[in-house]
Backbone as a chain_set.jsonl record, in Angstrom:
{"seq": "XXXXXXXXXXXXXXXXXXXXXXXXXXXXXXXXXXXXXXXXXXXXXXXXXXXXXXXXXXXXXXXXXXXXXXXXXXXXXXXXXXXXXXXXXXXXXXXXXXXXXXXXXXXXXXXXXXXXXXXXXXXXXXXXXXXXXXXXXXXXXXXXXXXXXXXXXXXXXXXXXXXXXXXXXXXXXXXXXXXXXXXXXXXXXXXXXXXXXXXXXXXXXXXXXXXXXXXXX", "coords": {"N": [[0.845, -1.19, 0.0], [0.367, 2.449, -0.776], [2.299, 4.681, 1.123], [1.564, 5.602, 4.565], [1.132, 8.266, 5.449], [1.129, 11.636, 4.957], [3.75, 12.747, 2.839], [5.519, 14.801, 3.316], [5.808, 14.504, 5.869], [7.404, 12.595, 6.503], [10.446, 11.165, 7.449], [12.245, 9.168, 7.315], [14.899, 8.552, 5.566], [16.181, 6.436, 2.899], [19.427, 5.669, 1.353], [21.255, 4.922, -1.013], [23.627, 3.685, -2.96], [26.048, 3.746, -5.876], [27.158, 2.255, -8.803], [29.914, -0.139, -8.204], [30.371, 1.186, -5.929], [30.365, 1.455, -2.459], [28.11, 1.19, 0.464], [29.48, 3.224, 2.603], [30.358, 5.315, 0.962], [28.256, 6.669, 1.258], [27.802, 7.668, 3.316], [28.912, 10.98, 4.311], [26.421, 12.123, 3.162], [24.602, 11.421, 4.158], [25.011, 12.383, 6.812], [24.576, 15.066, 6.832], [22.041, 15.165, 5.764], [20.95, 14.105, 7.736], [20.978, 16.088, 9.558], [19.597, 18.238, 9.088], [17.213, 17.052, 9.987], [16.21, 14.593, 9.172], [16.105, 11.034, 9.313], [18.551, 9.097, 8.335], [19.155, 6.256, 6.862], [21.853, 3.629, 5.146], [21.672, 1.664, 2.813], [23.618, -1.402, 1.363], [24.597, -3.124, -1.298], [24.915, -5.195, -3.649], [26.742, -4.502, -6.095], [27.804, -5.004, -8.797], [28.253, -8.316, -8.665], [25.366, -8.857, -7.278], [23.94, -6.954, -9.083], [21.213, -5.212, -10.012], [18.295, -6.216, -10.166], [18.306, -8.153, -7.755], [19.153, -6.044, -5.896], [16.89, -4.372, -5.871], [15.193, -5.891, -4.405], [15.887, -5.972, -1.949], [15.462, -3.835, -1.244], [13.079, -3.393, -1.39], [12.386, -4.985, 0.754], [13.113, -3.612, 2.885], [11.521, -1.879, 2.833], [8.798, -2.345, 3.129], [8.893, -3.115, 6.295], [9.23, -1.207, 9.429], [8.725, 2.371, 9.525], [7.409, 4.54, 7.316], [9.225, 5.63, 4.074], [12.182, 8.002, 2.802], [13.045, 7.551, -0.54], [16.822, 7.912, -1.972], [19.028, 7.733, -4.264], [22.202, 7.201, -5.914], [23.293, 7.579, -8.714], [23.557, 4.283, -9.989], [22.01, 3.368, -7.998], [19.924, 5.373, -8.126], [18.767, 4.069, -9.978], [18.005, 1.327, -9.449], [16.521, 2.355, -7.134], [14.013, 3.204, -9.197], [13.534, 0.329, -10.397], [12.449, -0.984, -7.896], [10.245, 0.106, -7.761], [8.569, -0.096, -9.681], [8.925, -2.798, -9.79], [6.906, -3.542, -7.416], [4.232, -1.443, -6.866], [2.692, -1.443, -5.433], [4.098, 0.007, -2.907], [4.973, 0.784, 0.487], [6.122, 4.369, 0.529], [7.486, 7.493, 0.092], [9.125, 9.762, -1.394], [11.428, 9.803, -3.953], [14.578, 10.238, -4.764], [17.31, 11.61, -7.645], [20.313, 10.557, -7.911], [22.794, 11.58, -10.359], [22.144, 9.881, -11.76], [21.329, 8.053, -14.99], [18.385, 7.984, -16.311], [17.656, 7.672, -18.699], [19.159, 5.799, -19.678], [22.879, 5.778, -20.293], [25.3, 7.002, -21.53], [28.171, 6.71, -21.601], [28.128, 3.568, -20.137], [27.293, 2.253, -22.779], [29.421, 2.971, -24.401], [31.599, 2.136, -22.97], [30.641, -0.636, -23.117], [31.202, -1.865, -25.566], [33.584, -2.577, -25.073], [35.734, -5.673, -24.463], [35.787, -6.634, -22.031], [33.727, -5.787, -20.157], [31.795, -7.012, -19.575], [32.793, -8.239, -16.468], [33.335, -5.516, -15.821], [30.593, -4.409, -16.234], [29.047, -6.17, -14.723], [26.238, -8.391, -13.82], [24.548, -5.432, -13.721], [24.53, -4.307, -16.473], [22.675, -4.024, -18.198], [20.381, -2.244, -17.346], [21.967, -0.454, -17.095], [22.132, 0.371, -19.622], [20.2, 0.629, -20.627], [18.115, 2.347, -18.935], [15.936, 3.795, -17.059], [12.281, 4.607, -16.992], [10.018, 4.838, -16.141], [7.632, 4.984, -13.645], [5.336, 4.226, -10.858], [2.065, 6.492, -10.847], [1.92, 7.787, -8.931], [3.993, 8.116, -6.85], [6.771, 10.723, -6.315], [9.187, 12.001, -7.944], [12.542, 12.891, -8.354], [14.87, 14.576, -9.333], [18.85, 15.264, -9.421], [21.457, 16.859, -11.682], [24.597, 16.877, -12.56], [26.984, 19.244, -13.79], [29.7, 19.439, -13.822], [32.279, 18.459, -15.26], [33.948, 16.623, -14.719], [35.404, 13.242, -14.703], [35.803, 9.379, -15.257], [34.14, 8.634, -17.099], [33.861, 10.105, -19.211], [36.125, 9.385, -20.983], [34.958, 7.349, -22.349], [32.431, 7.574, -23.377], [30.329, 9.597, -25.507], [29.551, 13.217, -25.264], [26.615, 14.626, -25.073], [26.398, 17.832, -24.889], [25.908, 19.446, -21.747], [27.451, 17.408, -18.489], [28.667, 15.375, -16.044], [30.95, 13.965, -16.261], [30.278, 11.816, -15.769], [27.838, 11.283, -16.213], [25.805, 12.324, -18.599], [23.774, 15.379, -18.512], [21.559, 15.59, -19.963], [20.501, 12.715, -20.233], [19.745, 12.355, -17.527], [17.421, 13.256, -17.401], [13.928, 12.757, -18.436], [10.186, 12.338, -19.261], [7.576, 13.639, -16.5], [8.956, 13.632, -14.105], [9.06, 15.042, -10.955], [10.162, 17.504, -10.121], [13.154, 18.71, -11.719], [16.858, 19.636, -11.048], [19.775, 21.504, -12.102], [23.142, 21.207, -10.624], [25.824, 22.533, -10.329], [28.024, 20.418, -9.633], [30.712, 17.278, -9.606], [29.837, 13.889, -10.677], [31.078, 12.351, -9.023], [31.239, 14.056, -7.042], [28.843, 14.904, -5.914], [28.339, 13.628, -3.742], [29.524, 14.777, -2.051], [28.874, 17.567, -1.628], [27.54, 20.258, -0.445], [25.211, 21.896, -1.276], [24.21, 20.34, -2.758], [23.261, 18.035, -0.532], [21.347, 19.942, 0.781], [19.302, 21.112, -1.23], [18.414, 18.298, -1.374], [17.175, 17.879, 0.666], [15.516, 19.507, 0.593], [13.416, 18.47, -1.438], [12.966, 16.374, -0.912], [11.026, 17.03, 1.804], [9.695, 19.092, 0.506], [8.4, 17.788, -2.486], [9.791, 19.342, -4.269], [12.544, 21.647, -5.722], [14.87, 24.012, -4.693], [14.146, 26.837, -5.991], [15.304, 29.206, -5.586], [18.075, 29.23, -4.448], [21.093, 29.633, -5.365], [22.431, 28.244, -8.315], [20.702, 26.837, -8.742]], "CA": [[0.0, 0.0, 0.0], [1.254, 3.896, -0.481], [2.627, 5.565, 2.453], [0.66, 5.73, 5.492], [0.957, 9.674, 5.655], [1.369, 12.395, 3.76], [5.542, 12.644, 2.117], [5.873, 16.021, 3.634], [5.895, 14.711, 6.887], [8.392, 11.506, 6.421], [11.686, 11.882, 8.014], [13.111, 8.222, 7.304], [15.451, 8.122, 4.028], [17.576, 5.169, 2.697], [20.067, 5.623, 0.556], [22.084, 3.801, -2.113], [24.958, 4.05, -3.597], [26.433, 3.543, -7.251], [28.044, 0.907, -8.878], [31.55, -0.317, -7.979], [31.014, 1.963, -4.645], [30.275, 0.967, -1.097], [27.475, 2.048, 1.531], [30.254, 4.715, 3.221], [30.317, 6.483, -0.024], [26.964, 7.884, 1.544], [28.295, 8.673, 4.805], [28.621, 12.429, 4.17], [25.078, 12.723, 2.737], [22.976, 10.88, 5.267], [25.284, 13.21, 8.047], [23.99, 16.021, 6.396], [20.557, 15.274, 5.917], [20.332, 14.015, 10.241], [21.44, 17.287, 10.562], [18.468, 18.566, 8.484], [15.922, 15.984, 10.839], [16.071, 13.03, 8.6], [16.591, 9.831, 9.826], [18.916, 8.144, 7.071], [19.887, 4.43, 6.295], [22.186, 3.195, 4.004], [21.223, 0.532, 2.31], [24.445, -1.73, 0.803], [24.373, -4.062, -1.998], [26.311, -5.724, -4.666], [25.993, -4.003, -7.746], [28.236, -6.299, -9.986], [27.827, -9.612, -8.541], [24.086, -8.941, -7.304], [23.055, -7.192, -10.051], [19.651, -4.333, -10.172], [17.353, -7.13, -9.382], [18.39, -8.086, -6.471], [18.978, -4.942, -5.091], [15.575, -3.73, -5.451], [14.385, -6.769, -3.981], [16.48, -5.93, -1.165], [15.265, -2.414, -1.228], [11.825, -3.463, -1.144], [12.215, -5.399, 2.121], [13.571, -2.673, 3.778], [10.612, -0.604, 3.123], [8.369, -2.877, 3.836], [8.85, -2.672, 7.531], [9.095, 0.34, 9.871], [7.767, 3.34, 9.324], [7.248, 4.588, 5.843], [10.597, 6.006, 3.477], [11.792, 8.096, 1.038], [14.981, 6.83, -1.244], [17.642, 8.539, -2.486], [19.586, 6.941, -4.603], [22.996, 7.837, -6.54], [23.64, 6.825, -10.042], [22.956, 3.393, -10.399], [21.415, 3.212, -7.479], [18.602, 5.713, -8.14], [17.692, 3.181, -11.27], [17.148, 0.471, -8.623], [15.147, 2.463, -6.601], [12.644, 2.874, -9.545], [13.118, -0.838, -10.758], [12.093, -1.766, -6.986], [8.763, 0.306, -7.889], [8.138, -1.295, -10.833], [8.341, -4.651, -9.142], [5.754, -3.375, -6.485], [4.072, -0.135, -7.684], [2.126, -0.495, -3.608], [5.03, -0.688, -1.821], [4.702, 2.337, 1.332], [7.384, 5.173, -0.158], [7.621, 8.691, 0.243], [9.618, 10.524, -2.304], [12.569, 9.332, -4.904], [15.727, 11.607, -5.364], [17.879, 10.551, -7.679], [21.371, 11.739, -8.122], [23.064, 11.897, -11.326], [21.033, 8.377, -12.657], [21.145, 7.747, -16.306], [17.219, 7.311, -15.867], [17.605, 7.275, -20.181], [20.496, 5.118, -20.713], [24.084, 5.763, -20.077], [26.251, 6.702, -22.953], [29.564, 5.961, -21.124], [28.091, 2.538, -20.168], [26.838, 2.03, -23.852], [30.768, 3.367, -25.02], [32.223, 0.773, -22.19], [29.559, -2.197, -23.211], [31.863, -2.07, -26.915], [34.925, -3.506, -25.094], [35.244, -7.296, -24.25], [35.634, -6.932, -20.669], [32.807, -5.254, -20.318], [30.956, -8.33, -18.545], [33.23, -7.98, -15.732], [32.849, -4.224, -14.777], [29.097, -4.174, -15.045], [28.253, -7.805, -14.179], [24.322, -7.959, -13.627], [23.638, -4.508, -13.606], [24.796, -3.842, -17.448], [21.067, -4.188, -18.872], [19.618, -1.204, -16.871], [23.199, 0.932, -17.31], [22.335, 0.431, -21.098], [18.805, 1.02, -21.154], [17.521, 3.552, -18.22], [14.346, 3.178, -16.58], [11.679, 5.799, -17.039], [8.285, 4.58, -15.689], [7.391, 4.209, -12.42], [4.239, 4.332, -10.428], [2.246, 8.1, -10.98], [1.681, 8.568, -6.84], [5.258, 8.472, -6.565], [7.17, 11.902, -6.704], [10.607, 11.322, -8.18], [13.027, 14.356, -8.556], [16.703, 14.609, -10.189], [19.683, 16.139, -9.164], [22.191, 16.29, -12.466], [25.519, 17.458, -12.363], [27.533, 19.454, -14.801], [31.149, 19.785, -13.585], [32.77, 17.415, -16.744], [35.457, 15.749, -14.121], [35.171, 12.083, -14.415], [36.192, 8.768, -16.086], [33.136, 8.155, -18.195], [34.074, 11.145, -20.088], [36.786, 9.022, -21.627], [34.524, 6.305, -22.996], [31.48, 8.062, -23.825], [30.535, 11.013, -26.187], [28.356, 13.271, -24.318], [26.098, 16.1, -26.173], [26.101, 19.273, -24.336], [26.632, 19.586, -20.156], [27.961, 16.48, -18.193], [29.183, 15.331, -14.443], [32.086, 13.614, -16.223], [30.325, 10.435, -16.048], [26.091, 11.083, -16.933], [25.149, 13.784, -19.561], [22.36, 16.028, -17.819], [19.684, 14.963, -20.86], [20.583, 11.384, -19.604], [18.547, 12.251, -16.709], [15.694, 14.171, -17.448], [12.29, 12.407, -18.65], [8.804, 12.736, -18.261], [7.289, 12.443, -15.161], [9.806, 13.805, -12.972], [8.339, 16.025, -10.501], [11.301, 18.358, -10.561], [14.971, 18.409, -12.29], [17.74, 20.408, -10.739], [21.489, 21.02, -12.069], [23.846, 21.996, -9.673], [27.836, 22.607, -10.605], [29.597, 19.149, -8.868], [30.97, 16.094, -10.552], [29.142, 12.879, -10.528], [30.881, 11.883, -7.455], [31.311, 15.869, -6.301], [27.284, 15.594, -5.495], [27.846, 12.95, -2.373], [30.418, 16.011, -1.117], [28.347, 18.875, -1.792], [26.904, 20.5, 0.502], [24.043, 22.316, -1.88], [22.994, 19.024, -3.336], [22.251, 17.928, -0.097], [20.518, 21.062, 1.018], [18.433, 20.661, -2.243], [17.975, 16.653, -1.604], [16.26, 17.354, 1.795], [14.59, 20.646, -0.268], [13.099, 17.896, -2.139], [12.062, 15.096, 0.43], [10.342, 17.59, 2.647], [8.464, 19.718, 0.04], [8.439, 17.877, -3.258], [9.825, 20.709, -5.188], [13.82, 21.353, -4.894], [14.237, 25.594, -3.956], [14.95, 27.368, -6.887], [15.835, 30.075, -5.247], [19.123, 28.822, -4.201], [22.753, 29.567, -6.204], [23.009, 26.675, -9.355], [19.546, 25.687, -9.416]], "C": [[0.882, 1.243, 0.0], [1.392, 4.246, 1.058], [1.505, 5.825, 2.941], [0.291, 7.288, 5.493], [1.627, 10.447, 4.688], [2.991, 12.606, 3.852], [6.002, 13.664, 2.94], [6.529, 16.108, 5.146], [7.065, 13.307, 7.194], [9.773, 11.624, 6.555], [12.832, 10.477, 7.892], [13.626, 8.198, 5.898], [16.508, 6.278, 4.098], [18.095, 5.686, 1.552], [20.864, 4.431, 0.217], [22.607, 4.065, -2.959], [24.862, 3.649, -4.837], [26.795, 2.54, -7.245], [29.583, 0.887, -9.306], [31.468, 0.568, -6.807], [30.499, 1.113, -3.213], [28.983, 1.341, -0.587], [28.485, 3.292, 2.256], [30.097, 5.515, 2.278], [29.185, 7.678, 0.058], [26.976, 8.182, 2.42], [27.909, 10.516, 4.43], [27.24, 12.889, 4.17], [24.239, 12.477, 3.714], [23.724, 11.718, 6.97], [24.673, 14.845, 7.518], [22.674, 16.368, 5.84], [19.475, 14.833, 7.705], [20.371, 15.341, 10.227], [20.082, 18.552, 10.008], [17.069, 17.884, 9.472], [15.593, 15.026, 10.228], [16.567, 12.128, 9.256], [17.225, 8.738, 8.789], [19.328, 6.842, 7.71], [20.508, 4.349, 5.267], [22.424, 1.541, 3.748], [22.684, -0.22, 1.234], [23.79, -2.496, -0.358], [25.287, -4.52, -2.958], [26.289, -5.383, -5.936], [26.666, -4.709, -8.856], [27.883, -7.717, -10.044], [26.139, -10.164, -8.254], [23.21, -8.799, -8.384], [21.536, -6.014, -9.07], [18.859, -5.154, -9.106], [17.366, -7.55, -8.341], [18.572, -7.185, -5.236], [17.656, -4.444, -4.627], [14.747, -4.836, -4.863], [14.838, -6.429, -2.19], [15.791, -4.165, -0.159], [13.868, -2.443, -0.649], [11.592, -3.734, -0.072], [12.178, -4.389, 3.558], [12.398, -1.845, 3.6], [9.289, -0.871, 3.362], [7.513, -3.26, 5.239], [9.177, -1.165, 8.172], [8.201, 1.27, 9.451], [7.893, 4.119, 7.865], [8.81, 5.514, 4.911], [10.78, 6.883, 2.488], [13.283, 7.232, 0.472], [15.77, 7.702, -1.835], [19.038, 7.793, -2.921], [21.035, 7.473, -5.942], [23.319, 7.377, -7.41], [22.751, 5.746, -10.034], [21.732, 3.377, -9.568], [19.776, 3.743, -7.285], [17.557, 4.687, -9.373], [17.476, 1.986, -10.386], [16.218, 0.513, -7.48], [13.591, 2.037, -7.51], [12.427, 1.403, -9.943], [12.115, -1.206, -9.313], [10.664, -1.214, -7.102], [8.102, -0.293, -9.058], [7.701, -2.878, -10.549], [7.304, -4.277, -8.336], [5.057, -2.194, -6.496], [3.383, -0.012, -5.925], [3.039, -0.343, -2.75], [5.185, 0.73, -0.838], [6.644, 3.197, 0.745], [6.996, 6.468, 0.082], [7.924, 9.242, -1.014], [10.667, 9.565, -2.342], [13.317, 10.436, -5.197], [16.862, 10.631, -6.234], [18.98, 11.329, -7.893], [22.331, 11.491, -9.443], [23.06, 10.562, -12.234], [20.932, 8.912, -13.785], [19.594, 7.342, -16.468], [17.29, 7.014, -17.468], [18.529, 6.683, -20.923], [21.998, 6.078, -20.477], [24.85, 5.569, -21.319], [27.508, 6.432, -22.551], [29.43, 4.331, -20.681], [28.133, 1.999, -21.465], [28.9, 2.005, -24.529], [31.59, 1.914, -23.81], [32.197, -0.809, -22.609], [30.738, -2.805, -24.481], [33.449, -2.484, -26.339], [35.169, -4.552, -24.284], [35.623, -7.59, -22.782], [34.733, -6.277, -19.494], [31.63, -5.755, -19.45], [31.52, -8.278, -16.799], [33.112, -6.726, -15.149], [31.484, -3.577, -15.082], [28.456, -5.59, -14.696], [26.547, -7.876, -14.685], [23.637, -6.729, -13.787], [24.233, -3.477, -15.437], [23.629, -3.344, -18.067], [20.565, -2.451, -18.403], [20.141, 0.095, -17.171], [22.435, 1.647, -18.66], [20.726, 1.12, -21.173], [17.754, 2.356, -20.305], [16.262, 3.244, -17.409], [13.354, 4.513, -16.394], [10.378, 6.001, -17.105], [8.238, 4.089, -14.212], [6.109, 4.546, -11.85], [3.596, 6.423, -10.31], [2.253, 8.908, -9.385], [3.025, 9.21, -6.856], [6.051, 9.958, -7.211], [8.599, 11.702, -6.953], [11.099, 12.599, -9.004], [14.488, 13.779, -9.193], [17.452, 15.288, -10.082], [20.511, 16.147, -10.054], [23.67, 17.703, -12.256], [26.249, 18.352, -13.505], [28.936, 20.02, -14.659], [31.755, 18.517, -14.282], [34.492, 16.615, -16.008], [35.011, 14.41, -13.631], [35.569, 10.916, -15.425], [35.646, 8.476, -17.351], [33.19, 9.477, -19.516], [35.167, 10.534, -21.051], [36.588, 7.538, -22.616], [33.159, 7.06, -23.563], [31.309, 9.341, -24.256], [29.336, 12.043, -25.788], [27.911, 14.507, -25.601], [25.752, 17.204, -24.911], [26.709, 18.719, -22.682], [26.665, 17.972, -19.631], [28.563, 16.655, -16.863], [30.519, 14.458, -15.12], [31.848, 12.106, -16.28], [28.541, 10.399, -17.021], [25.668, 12.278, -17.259], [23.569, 14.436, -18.65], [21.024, 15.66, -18.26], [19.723, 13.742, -20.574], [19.36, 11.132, -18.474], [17.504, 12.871, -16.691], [14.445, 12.94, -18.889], [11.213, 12.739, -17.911], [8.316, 12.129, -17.479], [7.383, 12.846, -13.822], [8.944, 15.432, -12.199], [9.204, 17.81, -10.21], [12.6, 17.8, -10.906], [15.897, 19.628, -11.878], [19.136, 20.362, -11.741], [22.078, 21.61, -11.256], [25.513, 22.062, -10.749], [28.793, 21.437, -9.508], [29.674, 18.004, -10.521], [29.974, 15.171, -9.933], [29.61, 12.335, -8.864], [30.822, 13.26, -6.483], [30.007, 15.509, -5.462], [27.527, 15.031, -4.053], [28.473, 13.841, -1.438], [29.598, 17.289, -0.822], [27.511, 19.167, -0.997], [25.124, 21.11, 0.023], [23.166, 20.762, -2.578], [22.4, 18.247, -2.167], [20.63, 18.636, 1.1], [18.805, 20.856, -0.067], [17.666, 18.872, -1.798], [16.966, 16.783, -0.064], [15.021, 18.799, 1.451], [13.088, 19.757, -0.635], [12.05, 16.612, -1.831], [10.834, 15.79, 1.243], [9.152, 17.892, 1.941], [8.394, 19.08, -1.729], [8.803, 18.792, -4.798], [11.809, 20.838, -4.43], [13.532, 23.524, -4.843], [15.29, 26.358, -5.027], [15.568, 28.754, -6.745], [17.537, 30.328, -4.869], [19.954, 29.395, -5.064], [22.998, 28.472, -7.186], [21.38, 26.39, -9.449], [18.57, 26.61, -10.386]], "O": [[1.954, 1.247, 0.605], [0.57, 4.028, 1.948], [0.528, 6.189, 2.287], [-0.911, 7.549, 5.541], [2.445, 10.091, 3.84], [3.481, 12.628, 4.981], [7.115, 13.402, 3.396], [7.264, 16.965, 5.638], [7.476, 13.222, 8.351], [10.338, 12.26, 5.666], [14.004, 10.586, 8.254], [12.843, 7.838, 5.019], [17.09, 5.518, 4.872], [17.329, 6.163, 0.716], [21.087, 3.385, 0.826], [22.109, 4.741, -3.86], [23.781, 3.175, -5.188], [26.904, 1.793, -6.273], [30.229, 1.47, -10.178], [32.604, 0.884, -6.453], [30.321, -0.097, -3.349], [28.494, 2.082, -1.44], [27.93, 4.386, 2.364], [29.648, 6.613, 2.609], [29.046, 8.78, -0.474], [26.194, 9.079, 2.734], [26.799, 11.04, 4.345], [26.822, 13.785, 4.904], [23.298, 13.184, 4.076], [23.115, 11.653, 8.038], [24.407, 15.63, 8.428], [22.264, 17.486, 5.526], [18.419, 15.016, 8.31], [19.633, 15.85, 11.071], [19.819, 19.576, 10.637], [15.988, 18.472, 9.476], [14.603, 14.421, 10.64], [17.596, 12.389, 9.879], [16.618, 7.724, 8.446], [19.727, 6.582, 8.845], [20.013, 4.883, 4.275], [23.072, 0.642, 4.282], [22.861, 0.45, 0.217], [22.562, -2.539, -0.431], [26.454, -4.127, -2.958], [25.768, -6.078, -6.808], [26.0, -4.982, -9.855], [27.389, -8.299, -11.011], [25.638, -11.216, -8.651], [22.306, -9.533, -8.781], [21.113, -6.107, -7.918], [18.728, -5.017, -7.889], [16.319, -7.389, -7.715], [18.297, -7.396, -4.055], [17.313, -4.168, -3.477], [13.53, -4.651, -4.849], [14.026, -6.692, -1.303], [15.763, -3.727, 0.991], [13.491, -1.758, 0.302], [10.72, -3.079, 0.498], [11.592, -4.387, 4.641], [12.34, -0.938, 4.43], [8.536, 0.024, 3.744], [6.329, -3.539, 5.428], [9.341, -0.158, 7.483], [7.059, 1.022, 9.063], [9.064, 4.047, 7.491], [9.409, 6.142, 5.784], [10.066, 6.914, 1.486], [14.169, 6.574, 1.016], [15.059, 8.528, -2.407], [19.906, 7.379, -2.153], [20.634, 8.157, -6.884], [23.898, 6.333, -7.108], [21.528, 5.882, -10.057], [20.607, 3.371, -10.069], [18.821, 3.184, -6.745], [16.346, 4.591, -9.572], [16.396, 1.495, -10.713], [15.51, -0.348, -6.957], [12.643, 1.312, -7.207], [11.255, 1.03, -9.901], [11.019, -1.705, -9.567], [9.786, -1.921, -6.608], [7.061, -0.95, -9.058], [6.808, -3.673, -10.84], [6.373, -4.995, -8.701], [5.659, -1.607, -5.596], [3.449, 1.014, -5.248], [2.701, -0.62, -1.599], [5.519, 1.759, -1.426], [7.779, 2.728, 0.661], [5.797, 6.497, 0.357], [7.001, 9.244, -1.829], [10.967, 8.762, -1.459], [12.887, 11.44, -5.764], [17.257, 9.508, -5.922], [18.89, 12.546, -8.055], [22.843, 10.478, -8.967], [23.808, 10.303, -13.178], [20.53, 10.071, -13.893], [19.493, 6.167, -16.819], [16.904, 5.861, -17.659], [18.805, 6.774, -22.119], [21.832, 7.294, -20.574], [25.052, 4.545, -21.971], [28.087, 5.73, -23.38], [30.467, 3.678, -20.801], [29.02, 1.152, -21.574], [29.419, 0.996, -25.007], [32.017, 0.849, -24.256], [33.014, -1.729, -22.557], [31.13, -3.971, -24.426], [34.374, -2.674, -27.129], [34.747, -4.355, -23.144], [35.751, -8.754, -22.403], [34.963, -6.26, -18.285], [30.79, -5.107, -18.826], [30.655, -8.28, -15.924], [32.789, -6.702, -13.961], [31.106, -2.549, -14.52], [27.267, -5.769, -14.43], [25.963, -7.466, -15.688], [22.419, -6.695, -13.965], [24.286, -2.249, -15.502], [23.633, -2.18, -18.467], [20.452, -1.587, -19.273], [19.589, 1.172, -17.396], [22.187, 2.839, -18.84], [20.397, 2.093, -21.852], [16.925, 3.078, -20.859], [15.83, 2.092, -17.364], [13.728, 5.409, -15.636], [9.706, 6.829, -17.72], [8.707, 3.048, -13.752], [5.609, 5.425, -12.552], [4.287, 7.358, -9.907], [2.481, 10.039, -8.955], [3.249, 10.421, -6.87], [5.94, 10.254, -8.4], [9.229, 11.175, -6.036], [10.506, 13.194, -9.905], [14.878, 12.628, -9.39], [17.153, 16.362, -10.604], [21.096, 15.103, -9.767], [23.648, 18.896, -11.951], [25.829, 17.855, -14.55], [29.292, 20.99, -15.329], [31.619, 17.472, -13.646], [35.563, 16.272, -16.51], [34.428, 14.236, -12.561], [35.716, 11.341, -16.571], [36.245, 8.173, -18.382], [32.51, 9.518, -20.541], [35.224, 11.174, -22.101], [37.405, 6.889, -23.27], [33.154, 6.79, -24.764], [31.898, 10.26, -23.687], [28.182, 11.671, -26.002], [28.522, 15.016, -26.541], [24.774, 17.13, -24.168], [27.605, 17.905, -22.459], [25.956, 17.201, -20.278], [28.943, 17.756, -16.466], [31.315, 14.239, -14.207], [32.677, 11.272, -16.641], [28.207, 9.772, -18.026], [25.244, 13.146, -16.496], [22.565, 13.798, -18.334], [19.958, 15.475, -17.673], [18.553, 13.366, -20.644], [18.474, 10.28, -18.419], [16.72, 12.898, -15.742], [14.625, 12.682, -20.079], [11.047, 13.151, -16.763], [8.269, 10.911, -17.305], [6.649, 12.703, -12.844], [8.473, 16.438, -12.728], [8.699, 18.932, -10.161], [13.067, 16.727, -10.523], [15.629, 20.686, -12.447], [19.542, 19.265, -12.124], [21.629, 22.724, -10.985], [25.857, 21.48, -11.778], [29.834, 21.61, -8.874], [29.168, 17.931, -11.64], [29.346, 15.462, -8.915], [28.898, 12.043, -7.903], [30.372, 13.307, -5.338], [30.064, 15.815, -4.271], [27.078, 15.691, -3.116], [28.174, 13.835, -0.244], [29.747, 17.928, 0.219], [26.624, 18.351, -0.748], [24.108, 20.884, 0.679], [22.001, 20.402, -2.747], [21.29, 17.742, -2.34], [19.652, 18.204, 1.71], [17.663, 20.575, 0.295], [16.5, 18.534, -2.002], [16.161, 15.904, 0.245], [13.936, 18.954, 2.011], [11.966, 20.13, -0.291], [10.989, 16.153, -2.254], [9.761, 15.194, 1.338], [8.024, 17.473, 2.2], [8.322, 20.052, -2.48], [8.271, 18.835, -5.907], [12.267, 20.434, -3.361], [12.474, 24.147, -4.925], [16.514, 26.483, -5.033], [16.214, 29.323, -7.624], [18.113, 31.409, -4.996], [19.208, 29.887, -5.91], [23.879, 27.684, -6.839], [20.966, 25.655, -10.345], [17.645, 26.087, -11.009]]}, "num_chains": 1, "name": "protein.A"}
C-alpha cells in the first residue's frame, strides 16, 4: 500500500549508492541530511555480482517494515530504486531523489559495453546501465539532481552532447514524469560532497519541489 501519511511529513530516508562503490560512499550525505531531521539508512548491496534485481528486492524489504521512506539513490542506485517500484508499484514510499542516474540510458556505459571486458565491470547490472528506466508508479514523486562539472572517467569512454558530471550527460537524466529536475555545478561523485545538493535533496524530500531560489539551481 502507499505511504501511510502524507511525504511532507516523512523523516526516514535510505540511501544507495552507485556501482563499484560501497554504503560509506553515503556517509557524508545521510550526516547532512540528520542534521536537516532526517533519519537516514544506508542501504548496501552488490551491484556487480548482485546485479539491479536483487537490489531492489532488497530495497523493497527494507521498506516494507518500519515506518514509511523516502529513497535517495545515486547513479545506479537511483535506477534500482525505480526498478524496486516497478516490481511493487504499492510498496509504502515517500519521495525518490535521484542523483546523477542515467534514468535514459548511459552513454559511457553504452561506449564501455563495446569492449570485451565489459561483462566484468558491469556484471548484472549492465542491462539497466544500457537502457535507463523511465516509468514508475504516478503517486510516486521522483526528482533529479544532475551534475555538470565534466570531471570524471566516463568522459573518456562516452561522447556526451552538451553539459555532463564527467560520467552522466544532464539529458541522460531528465524524462517525463519527474516532478522536478535540478542542475547543480559538482561532478558525478562531487554531489555525495556537496553541501548544496544535499541542502536541495532534503529541499526535495520535505516539500516535493527542490528551492529554486538557491545559487546553481
Amino acid at each position: 500500500m502507499p505511504a501511510s501519511r502524507p511525504a511532507d511529513s516523512i523523516r526516514r530516508v535510505i540511501l544507495l549508492h552507485g556501482i563499484w562503490m560501497v554504503g560509506a560512499t553515503m556517509r557524508p550525505l545521510a550526516k547532512r541530511l540528520r542534521a536537516q531531521g532526517f533519519v537516514p539508512e544506508i542501504l548496501g548491496y552488490r551491484s556487480i555480482t548482485g546485479g539491479v534485481d536483487s537490489a531492489a528486492r532488497r530495497l523493497l524489504a527494507r521498506l516494507r517494515v518500519g515506518d514509511p521512506a523516502h529513497v535517495v539513490g545515486h547513479s545506479l542506485g537511483g535506477l534500482v530504486a525505480l526498478r524496486a517500484l516497478q516490481a511493487d508499484p504499492d510498496v509504502p514510499v515517500g519521495r525518490v531523489l535521484c542523483l546523477g542516474s542515467p534514468l535514459c540510458g548511459s552513454g559511457a556505459a553504452a561506449g564501455l559495453a563495446r569492449h570485451r571486458l565489459s561483462a566484468a565491470w558491469f556484471g548484472r547490472s549492465r542491462d539497466v546501465l544500457l537502457e535507463g528506466c523511465t516509468a514508475w508508479p504516478e503517486r510516486v514523486e521522483v526528482g533529479v539532481i544532475a551534475g555538470d562539472a565534466p570531471y570524471g572517467l566516463g568522459r573518456f569512454f562516452g561522447r556526451f552532447e552538451g553539459e555532463h558530471d564527467g560520467t552522466v550527460a544532464v539529458e541522460e537524466t531528465r524524462c517525463p514524469g519527474l516532478a522536478d529536475h535540478l542542475v547543480v555545478h559538482a561532478s558525478h561523485m562531487g554531489m555525495l560532497l556537496s553541501a548544496q545538493v544535499a541542502a536541495q535533496a532534503g529541499q526535495f524530500l520535505g516539500a516535493g519541489r527542490f528551492d529554486d531560489s538557491r545559487p546553481g539551481a
